[in-house]
C-alpha positions as a printed NumPy array, in Angstrom:
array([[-31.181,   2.994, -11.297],
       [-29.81 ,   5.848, -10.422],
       [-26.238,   6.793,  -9.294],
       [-26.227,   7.225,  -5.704],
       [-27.832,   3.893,  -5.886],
       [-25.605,   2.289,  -8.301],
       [-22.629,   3.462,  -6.381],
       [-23.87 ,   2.412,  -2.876],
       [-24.427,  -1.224,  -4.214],
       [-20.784,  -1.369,  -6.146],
       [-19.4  ,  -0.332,  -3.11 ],
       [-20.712,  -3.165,  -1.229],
       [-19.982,  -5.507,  -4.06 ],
       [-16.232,  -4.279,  -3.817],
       [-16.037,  -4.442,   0.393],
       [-17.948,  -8.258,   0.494],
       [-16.941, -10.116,  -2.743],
       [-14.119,  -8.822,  -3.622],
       [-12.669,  -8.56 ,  -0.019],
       [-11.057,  -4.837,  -0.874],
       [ -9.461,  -2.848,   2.049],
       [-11.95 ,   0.544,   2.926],
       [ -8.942,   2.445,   1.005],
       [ -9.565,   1.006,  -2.156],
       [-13.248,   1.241,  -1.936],
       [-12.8  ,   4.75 ,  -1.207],
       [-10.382,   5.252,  -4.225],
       [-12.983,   3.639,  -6.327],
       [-16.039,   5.687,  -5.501],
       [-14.292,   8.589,  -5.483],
       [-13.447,   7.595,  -9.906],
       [-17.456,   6.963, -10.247],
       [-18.525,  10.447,  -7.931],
       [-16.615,  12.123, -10.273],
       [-18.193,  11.415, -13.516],
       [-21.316,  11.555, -11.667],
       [-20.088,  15.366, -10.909],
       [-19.12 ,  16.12 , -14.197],
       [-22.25 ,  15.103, -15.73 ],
       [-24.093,  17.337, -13.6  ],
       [-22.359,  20.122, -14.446],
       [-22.42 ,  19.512, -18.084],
       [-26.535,  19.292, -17.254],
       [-26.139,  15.885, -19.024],
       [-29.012,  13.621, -17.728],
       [-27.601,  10.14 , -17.862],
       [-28.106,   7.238, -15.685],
       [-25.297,   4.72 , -15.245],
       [-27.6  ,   2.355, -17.831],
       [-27.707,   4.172, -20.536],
       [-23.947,   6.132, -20.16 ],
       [-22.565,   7.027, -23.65 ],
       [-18.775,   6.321, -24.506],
       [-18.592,   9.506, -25.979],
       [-19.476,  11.566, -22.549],
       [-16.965,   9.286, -20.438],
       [-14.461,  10.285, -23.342],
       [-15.036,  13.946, -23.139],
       [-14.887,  13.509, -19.051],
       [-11.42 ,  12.022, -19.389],
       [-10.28 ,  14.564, -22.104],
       [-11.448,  16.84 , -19.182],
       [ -9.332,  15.187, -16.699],
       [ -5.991,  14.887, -18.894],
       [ -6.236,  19.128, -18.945],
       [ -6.367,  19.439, -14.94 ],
       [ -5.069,  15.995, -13.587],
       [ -1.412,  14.153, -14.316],
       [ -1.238,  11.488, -16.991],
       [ -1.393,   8.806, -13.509],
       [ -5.5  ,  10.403, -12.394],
       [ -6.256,   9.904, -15.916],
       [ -5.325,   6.27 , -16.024],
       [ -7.13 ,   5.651, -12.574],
       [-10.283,   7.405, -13.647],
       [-10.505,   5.   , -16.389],
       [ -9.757,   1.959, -14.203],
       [-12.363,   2.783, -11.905],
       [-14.73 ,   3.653, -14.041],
       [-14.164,   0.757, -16.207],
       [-14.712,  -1.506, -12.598],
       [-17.725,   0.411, -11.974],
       [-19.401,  -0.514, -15.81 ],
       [-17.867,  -4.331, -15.63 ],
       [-20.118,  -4.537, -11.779],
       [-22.993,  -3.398, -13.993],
       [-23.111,  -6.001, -16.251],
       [-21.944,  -8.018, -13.926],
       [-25.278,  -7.736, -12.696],
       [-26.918,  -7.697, -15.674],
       [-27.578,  -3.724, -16.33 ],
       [-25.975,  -3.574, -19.156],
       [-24.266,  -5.212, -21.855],
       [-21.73 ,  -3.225, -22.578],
       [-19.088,  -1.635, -21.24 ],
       [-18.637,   2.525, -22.486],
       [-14.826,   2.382, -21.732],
       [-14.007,  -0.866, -23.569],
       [-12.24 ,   1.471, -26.199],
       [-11.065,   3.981, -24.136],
       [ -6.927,   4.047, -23.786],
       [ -5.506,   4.743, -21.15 ],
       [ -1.84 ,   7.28 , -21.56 ],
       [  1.062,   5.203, -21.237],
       [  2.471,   5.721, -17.623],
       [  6.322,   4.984, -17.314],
       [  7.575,   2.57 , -14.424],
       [  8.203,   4.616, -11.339],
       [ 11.16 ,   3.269,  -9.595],
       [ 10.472,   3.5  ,  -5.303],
       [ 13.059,   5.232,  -3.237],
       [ 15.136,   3.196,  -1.494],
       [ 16.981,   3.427,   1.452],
       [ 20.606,   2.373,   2.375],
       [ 21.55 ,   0.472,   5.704],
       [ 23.416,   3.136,   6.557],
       [ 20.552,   5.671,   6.386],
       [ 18.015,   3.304,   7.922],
       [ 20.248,   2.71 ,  10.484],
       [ 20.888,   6.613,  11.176],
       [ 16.492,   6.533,  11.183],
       [ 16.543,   4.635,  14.106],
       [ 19.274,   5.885,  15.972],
       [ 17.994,   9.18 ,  15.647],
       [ 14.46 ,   8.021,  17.914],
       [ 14.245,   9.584,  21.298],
       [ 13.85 ,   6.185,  22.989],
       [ 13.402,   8.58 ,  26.234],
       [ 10.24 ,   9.979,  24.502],
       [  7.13 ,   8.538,  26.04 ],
       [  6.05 ,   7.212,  22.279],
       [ 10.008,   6.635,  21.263],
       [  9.65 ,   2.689,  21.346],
       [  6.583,   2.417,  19.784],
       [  8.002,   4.177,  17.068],
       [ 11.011,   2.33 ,  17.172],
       [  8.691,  -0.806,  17.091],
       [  7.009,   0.437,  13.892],
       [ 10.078,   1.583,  11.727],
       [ 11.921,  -2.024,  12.754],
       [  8.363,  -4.151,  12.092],
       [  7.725,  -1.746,   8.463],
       [ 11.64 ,  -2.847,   7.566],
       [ 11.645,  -5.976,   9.141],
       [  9.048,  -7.717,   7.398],
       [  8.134,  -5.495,   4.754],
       [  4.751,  -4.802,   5.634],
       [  2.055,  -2.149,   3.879],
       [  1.385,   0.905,   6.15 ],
       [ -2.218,  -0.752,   5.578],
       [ -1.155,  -3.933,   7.32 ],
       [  0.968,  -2.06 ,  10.614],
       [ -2.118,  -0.408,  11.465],
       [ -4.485,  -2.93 ,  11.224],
       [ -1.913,  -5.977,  13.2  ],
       [ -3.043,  -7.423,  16.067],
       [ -2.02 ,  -8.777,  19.199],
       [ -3.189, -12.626,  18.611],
       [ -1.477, -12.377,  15.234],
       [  2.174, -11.648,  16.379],
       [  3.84 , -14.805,  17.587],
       [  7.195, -14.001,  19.052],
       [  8.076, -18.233,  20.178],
       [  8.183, -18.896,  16.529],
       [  8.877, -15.161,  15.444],
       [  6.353, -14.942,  12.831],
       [  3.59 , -12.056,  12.038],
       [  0.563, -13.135,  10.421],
       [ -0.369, -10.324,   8.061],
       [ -3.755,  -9.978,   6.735],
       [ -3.132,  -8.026,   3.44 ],
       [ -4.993,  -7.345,   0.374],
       [ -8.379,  -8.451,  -0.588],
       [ -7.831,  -9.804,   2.936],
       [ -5.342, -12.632,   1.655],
       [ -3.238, -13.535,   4.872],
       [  0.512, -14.528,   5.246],
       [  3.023, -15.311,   7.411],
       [  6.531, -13.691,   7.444],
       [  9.46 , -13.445,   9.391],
       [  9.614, -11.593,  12.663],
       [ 13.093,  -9.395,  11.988],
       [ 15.319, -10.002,  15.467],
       [ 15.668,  -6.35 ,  15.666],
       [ 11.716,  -5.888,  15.353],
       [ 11.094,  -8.994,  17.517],
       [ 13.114,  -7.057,  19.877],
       [ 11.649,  -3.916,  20.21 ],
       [  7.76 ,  -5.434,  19.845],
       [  8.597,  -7.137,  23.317],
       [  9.613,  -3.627,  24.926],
       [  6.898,  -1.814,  23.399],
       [  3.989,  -4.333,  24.299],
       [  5.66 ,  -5.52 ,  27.408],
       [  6.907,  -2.034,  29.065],
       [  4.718,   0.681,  27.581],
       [  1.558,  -0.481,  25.956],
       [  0.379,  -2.609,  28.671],
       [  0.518,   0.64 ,  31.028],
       [ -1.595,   2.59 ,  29.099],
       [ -5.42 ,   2.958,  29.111],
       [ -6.759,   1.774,  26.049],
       [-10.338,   2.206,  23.746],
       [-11.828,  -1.34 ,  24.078],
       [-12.424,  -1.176,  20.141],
       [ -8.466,  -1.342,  19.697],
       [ -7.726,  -4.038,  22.413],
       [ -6.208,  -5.925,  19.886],
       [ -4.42 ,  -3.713,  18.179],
       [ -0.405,  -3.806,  18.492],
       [  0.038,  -0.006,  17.67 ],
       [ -2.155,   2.7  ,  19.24 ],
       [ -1.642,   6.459,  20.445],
       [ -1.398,   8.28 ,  23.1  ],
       [ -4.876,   8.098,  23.768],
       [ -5.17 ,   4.164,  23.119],
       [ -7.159,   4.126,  20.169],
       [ -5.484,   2.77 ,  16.844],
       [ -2.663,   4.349,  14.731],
       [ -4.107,   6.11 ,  11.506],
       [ -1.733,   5.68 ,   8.443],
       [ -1.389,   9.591,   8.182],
       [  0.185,   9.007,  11.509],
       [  2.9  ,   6.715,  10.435],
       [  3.647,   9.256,   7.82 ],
       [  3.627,  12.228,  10.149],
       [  6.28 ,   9.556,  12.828],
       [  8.815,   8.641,   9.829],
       [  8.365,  12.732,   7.719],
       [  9.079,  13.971,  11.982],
       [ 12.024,  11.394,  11.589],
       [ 13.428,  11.959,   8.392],
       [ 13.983,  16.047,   9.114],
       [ 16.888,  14.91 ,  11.845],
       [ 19.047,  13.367,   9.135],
       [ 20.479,  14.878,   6.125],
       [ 18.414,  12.506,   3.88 ],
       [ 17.085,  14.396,  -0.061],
       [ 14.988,  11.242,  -0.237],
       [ 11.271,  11.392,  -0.021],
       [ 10.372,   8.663,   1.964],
       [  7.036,   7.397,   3.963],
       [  6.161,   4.406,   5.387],
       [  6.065,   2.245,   1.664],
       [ 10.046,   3.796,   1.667],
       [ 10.772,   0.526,   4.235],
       [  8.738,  -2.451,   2.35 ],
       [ 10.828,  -1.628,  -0.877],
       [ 14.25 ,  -1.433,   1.14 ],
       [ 12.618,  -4.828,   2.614],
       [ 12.687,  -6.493,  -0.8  ],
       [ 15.317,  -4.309,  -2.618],
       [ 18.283,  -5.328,   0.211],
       [ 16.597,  -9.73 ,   0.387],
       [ 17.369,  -9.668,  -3.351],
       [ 20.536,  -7.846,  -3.167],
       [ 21.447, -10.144,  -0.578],
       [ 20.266, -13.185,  -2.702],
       [ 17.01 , -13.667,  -1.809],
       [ 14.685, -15.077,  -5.039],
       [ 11.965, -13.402,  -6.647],
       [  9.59 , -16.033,  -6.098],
       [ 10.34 , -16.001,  -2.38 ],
       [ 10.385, -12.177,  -1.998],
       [  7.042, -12.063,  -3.63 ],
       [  5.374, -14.172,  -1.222],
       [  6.619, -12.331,   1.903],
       [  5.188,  -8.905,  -0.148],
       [  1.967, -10.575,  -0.395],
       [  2.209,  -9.825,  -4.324],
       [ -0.357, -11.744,  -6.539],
       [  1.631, -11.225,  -9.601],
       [  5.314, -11.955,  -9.743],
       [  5.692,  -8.714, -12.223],
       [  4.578,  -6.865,  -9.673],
       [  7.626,  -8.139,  -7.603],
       [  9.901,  -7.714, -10.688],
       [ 10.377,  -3.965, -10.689],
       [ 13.096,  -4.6  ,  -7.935],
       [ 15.226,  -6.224, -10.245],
       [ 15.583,  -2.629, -11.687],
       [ 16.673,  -0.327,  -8.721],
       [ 20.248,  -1.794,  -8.465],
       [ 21.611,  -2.636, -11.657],
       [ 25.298,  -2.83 , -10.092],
       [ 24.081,  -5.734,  -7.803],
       [ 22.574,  -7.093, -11.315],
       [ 25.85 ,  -6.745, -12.792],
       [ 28.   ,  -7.971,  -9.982],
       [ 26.013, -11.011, -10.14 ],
       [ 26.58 , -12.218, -13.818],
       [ 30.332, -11.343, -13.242],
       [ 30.283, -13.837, -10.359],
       [ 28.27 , -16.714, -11.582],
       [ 27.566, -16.151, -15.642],
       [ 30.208, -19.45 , -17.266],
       [ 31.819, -16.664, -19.266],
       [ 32.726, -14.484, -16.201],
       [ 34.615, -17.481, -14.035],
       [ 37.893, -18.064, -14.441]])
């Protein structure tokens, strides 16, 4: 087996049973394509059977010299996916990163934003501007119900339904859930969809599709990024923020506002409840405020 084989047949293990978004797969292959590279330039003939631990080693000493402490760790996740599809399929028995650590990568806290400076995001879009409400529409629908960049791209028509204001989201490892259509995003869907997108011609391939461009085809998510970076220049914000800068003000502001883990985790779409749990870190003061109000020791 060689690589390019290997690689074309993990890939399609990783799109059909394990259900991961085109993204990921391309994340993925791009971990295994680089070994591959390395090898070849090391003139190291080694199929992905008979891979030494001590080669993938050197690769990732390799990487920690060019790449950030965060590649390195990836590199060894996806190559350690790539070995465990291999004897997964009987290849091999072994897996060469098994003992391979990865570095220890501190918690990285998102940027959040206030009300005040989401508000001053919206207020600031040209709603005048022949795309102004379907960028309106986006910014509302990414706050609103805390969706992935991923998931406002790829939302469709027959899964918005504004009677019972719901969105059903189809997420990762194309899990689907319903949340809450925000009134502000309900809003602003209905004027987009009603007033601007049925007026314009559209690709047949995105007929579905609740967010497309000028030309009618589907949104890209470098496009989202370029709409909110075009936005953010207009206010005096420091913050780096992007479309993922909405889904944790989405969950930061339900749980300041006393929304549950277990709840806010189901309306991320978050397998893992620690996953969810790194919002209980942004806003200590809220933490604090809390215990004063309701810890026995605090009420008077």
């Amino acid at each position: 087996m060689n690589w390019m084989q290997a690689l074309s047949d993990y890939q399609m293990y990783l799109q059909i049973e394990r259900g991961l978004s085109q993204n990921s797969i391309v994340n993925y292959g791009d971990d295994v394509r680089a070994f591959q590279l390395f090898l070849e330039e090391k003139k190291i003939e080694e199929s992905p059977i008979d891979c030494s631990r001590e080669n993938i080693q050197e690769f990732i000493y390799e990487t920690a010299k060019k790449n950030s402490p965060h590649t390195q760790a990836r590199r060894i996740a996806g190559l350690r996916s790539f070995f465990d599809y291999l004897i997964f399929e009987s290849y091999r028995k072994t897996n060469p990163t098994d003992l391979i650590e990865a570095p220890k990568l501190g918690r990285k806290l998102p940027d959040v934003l206030s009300l005040k400076e989401i508000d001053k995001l919206m207020e600031v879009i040209d709603l005048a501007h022949p795309q102004g409400h379907r960028n309106r529409a986006i910014l509302e629908t990414l706050y609103g119900s805390g969706l992935r960049v991923s998931e406002l791209t790829q939302l469709s028509l027959s899964n918005l339904f504004f009677k019972e204001a719901l969105i059903r989201v189809t997420g990762k490892g194309n899990k689907q859930r319903l949340v809450p259509m925000g009134t502000e995003s309900k809003k602003f869907l209905k004027i987009y969809i009603n007033k601007i997108r049925d007026h314009q011609k559209i690709n047949p391939k995105a007929q579905d599709l609740v967010f497309l461009n000028r030309n009618g085809n589907g949104l890209t998510r470098q496009m989202v990024f370029t709409i909110i970076k075009g936005l953010s220049k207009k206010i005096p914000i420091r913050k780096k923020i992007g479309p993922h800068t909405f889904r944790h003000s989405f969950a930061t502001h339900l749980l300041e506002n006393g929304a549950d883990l277990r709840t806010i985790q189901i309306l991320m779409g978050h397998e893992s409840i620690t996953t969810t749990e790194v919002y209980t870190h942004l806003d200590s003061h809220h933490l604090k405020k809390v215990i004063e109000q309701f810890h026995p020791r605090n009420i008077s």
